[in-house]
C-alpha positions as CSV (number, residue, x, y, z in Angstrom):
1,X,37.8,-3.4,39.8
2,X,35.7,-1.4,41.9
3,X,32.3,-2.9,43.2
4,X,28.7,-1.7,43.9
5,X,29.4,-3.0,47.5
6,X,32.5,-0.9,47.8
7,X,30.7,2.1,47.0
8,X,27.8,1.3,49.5
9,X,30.7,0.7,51.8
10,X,32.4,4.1,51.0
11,X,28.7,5.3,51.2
12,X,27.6,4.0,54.9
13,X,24.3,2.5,52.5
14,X,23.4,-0.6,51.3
15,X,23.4,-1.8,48.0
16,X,20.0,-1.5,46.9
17,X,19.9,1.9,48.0
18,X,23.3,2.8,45.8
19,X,21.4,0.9,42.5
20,X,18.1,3.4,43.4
21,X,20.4,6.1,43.5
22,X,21.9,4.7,40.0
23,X,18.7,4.2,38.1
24,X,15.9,6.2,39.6
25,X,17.9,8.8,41.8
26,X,14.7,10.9,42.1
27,X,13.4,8.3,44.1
28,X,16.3,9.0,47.0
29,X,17.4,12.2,49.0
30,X,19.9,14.7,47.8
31,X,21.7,13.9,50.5
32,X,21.9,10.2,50.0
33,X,22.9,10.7,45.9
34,X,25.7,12.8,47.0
35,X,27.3,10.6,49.2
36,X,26.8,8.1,47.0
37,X,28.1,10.4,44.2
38,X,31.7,11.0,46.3
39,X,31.6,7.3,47.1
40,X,31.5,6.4,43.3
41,X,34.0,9.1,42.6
42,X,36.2,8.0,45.8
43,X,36.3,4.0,45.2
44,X,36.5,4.5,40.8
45,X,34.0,3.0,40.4
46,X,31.9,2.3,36.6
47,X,28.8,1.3,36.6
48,X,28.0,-1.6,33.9
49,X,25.7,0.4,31.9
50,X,25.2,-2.4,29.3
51,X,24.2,-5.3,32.3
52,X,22.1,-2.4,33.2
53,X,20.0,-1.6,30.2
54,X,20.2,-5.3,29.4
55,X,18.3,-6.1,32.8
56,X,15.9,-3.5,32.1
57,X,15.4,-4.4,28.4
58,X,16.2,-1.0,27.4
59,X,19.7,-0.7,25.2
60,X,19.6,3.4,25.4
61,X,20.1,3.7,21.9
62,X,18.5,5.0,18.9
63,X,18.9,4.5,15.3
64,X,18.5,7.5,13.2
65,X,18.2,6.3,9.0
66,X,19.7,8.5,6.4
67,X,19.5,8.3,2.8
68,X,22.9,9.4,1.7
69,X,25.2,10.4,4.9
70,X,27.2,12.6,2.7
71,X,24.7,14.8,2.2
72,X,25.4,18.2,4.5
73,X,21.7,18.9,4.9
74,X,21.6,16.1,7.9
75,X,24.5,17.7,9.9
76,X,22.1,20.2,11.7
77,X,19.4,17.8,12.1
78,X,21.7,14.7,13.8
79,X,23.0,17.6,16.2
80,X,19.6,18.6,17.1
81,X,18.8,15.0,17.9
82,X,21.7,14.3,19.8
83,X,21.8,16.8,21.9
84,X,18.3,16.0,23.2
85,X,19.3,12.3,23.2
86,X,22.5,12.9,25.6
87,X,20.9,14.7,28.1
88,X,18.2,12.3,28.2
89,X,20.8,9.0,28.7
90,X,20.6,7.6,24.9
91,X,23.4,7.1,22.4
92,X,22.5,7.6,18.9
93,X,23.6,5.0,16.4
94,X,23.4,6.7,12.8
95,X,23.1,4.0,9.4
96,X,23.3,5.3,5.9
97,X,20.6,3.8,3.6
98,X,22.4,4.8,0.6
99,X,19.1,5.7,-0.5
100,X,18.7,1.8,-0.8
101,X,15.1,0.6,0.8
102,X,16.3,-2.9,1.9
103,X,19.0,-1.6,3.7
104,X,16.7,-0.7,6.6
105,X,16.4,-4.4,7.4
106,X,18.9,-4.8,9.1
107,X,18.6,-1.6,11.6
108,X,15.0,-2.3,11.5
109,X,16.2,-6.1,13.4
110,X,17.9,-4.2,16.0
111,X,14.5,-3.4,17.9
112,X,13.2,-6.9,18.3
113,X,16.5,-8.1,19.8
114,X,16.2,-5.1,22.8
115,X,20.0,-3.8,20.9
116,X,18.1,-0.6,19.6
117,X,15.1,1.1,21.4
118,X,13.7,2.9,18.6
119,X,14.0,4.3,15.3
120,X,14.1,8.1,13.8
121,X,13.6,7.4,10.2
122,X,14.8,10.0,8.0
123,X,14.0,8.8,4.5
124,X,11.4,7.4,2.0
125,X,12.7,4.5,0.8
126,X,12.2,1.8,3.1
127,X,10.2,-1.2,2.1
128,X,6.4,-0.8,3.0
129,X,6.1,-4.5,4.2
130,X,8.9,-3.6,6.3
131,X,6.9,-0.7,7.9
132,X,3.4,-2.4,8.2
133,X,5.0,-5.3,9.9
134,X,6.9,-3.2,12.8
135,X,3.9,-1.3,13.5
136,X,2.2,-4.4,14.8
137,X,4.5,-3.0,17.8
138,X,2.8,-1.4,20.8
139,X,4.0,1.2,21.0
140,X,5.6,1.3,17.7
141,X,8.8,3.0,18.7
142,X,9.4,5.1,15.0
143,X,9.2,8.8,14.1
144,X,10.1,9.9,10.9
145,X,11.6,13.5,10.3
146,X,11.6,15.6,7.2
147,X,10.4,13.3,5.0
148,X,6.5,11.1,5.0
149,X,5.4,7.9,2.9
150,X,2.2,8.0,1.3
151,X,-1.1,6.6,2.6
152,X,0.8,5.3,5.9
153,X,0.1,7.2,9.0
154,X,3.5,7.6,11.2
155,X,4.4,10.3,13.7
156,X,6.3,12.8,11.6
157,X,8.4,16.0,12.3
158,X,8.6,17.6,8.7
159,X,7.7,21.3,6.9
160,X,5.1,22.7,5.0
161,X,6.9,21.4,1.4
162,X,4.4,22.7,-0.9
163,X,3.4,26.1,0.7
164,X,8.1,26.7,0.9
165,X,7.6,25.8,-2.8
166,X,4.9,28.4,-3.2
167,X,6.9,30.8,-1.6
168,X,10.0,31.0,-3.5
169,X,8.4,31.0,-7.0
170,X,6.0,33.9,-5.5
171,X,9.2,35.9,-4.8
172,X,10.3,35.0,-8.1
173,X,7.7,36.6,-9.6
174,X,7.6,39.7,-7.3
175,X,10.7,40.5,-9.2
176,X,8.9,40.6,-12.5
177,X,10.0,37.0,-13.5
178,X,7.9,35.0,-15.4
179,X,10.3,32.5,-17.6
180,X,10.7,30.4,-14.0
181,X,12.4,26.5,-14.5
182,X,12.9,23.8,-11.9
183,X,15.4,21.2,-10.5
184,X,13.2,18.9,-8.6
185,X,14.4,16.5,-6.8
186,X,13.7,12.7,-7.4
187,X,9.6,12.2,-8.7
188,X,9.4,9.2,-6.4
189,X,10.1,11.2,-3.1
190,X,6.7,12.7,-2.1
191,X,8.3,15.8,-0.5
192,X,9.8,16.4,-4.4
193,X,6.2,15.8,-5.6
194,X,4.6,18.7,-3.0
195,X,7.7,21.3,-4.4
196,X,7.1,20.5,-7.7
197,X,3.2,21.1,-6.8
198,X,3.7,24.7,-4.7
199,X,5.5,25.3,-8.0
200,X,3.3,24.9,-10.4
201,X,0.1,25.9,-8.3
202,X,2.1,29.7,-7.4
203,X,2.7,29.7,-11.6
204,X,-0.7,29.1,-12.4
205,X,-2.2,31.8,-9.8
206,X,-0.7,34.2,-11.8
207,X,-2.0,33.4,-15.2
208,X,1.4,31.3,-16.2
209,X,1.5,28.0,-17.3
210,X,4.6,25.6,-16.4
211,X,6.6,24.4,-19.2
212,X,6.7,20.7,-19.1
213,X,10.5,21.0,-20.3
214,X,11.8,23.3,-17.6
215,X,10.8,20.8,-14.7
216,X,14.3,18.7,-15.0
217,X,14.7,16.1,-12.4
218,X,18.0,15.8,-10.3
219,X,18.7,13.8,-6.8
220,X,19.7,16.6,-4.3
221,X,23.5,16.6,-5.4
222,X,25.9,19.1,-6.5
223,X,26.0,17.3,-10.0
224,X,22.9,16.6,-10.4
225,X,22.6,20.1,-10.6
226,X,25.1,20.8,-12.4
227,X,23.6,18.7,-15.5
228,X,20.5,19.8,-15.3
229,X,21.7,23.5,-15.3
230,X,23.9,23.1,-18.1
231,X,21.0,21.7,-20.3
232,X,18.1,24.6,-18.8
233,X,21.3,27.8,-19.8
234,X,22.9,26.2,-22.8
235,X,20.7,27.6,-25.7
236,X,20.2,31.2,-26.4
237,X,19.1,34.1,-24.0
238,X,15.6,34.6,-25.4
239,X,14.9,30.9,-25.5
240,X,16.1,30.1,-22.0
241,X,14.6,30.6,-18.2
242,X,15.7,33.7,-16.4
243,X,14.8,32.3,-12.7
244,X,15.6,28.7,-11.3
245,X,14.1,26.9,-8.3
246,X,15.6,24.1,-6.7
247,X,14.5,21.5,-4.5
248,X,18.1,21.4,-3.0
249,X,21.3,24.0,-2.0
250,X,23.5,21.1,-3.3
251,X,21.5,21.2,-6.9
252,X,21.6,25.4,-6.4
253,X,25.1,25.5,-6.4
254,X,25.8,23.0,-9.3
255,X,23.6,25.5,-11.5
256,X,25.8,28.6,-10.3
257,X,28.8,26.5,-12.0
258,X,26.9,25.4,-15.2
259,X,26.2,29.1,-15.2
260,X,29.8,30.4,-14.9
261,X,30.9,27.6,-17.3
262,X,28.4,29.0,-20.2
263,X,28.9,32.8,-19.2
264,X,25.3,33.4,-17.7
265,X,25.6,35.8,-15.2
266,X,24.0,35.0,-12.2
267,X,22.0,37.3,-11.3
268,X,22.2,39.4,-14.2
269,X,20.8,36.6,-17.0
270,X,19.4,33.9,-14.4
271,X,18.0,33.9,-10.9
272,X,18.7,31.2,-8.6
273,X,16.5,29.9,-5.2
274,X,18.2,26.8,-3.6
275,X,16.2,25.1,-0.6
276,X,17.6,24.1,2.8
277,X,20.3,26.6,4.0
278,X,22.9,24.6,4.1
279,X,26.2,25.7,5.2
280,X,27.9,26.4,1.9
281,X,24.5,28.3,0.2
282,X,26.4,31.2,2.3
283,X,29.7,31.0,1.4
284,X,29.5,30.6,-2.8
285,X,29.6,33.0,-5.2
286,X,27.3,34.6,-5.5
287,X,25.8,33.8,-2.2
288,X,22.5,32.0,-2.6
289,X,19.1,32.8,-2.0
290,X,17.0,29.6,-0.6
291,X,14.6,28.1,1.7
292,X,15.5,27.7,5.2
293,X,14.1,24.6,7.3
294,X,14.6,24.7,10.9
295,X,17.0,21.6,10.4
296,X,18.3,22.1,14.6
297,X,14.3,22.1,15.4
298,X,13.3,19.2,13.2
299,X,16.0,17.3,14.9
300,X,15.0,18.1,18.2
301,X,11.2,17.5,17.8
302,X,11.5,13.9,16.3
303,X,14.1,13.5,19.0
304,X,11.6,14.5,22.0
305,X,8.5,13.1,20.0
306,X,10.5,9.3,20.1
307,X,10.8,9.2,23.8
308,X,7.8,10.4,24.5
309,X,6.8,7.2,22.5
310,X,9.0,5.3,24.5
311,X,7.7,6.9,27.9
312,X,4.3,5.5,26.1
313,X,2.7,9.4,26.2
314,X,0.4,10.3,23.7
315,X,1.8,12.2,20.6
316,X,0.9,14.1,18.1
317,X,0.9,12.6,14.4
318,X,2.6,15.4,12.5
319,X,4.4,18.7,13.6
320,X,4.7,20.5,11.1
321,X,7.3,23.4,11.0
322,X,8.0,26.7,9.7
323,X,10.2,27.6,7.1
324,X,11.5,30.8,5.8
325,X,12.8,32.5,2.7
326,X,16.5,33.7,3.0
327,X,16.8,36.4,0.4
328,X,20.9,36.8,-0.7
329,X,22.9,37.5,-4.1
330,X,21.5,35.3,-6.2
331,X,18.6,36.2,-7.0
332,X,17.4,39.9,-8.7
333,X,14.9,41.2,-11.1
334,X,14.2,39.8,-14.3
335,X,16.2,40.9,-16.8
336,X,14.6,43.3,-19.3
């Protein structure tokens, strides 16, 4: 195999200058990291980037947390991140919670042992102890992304979840609706808690008040909202909502089957608003109206806002990004 010295050979340089070329090539000439460039390409050589990072107690990788890895709302988001991550040398190592807090432990380990250099932490549900006692850290190499924990003060990359809330039930009503329902997402998640709040703060602006038994709870999946649907459409026109916001596309698109299943036309009989944009929001029938996060941004921004933590610059403690309400087929004025 191919040495460092047979490259500073090939290169008419010595060795330390081929390693400065390696690891800090903006502290040589041009000229010298070509040559050594040709060199490396002319001898094979591979530099050992694990004896590397090990000597510098970096590993180059970061851990990104997800709650459920199936879901198709992260796709966007882990692009985003990677793409900053590749271009700025790290690898990204991605571990499913399975919306299971104690299941961070183990990827929360990785940083004391130099195998992970920080963490983008996507989710909730991770123990608080957990939390408290990795922030003794300086710096504390975590930024969490689209969703916050309560009373704990992290640098965060998420939206405005109430005022997108707000937003879609205020369309709602523009289009003379006024029997509006919900399918929240899970009451423990705080960003659930701020929907379910921009919902029920829009209602009451306009002299309405939220019925306790059209706020259903689901968990972000297709049938999730599916259930729920079937139990908000299945009793008789009059009796039933003729709008339905929900906290998820997955939990939108469950309803539009409850609705076909009970022959409630959508958007005749019932109006749906889904949140997130997902892929498939524009490729059911009928194509859905939702929320839109910036999931490619949001990805991005907690990428970039983690190595600026790891370059030890200051950050900001929340960035907080704009959404935007994507108005399609499912969704019309309210029935008369």
């Amino acid at each position: 195999m191919p040495t460092i010295k047979d490259v500073a050979l090939a290169a008419g340089c010595s060795t330390a200058t081929v390693s400065r070329a390696l690891a800090a090539p903006e502290k040589v000439t041009e000229a010298t990291r070509l040559r050594v460039a040709q060199a490396i390409a002319e001898v094979g050589y591979s530099p050992n980037v694990a004896a590397r990072n090990l000597r510098r107690s970096e590993s180059k990788t970061i851990v990104v947390l997800l709650p459920d890895i199936a879901n198709p709302f992260f796709s966007e988001i882990i692009a985003g991140l990677e793409e900053v991550a590749h271009r700025a040398g790290y690898q990204v190592l991605l571990g499913d919670c399975e919306n299971d807090p104690n299941r961070a432990q183990a990827y929360f380990d990785l940083l004391p042992t130099n195998q992970a250099d920080g963490i983008i932490l996507m989710t909730s549900k991770v123990p608080r102890p957990l939390l408290q006692q990795r922030r003794a850290q300086t710096p504390f190499p975590l930024v969490m992304a689209c969703e916050y924990i309560d009373d704990l003060s992290l640098p965060t990359v998420c939206i405005d979840n109430r005022l997108a809330a707000e937003r879609a039930v205020e369309y709602l009503l523009s289009l003379g609706h006024e029997r509006i329902a919900t399918i929240a997402g899970p009451s423990n998640n705080p960003i659930c808690r701020d929907r379910i709040q921009g919902f029920e703060a829009e209602l009451q602006r306009a002299g309405l008040n939220p019925r306790t038994d059209w706020v259903v709870e689901g968990d972000f999946s297709f049938l999730s909202g599916y259930q729920q649907g079937r139990i908000l459409l299945d009793r008789p026109a009059e009796t039933r909502p003729t709008a339905v916001f929900c906290h998820s596309d997955e939990m939108a698109i469950g309803l539009l089957k409850a609705a076909r299943d009970l022959n409630v036309s959508v958007p005749a009989e019932v109006s749906v608003i889904g949140f997130d944009n997902i892929g498939f929001s524009e490729y059911c029938e009928p194509e859905l109206t939702t929320i839109s996060q910036p999931r490619d941004d949001i990805g991005r921004s907690a990428m970039r806002l983690l190595l600026d933590i790891l370059a030890q610059r200051q950050v900001p403690m929340q960035q907080t990004l704009s959404t935007q309400l994507i108005v399609r087929d499912s969704t019309a004025r309210a029935p008369a």
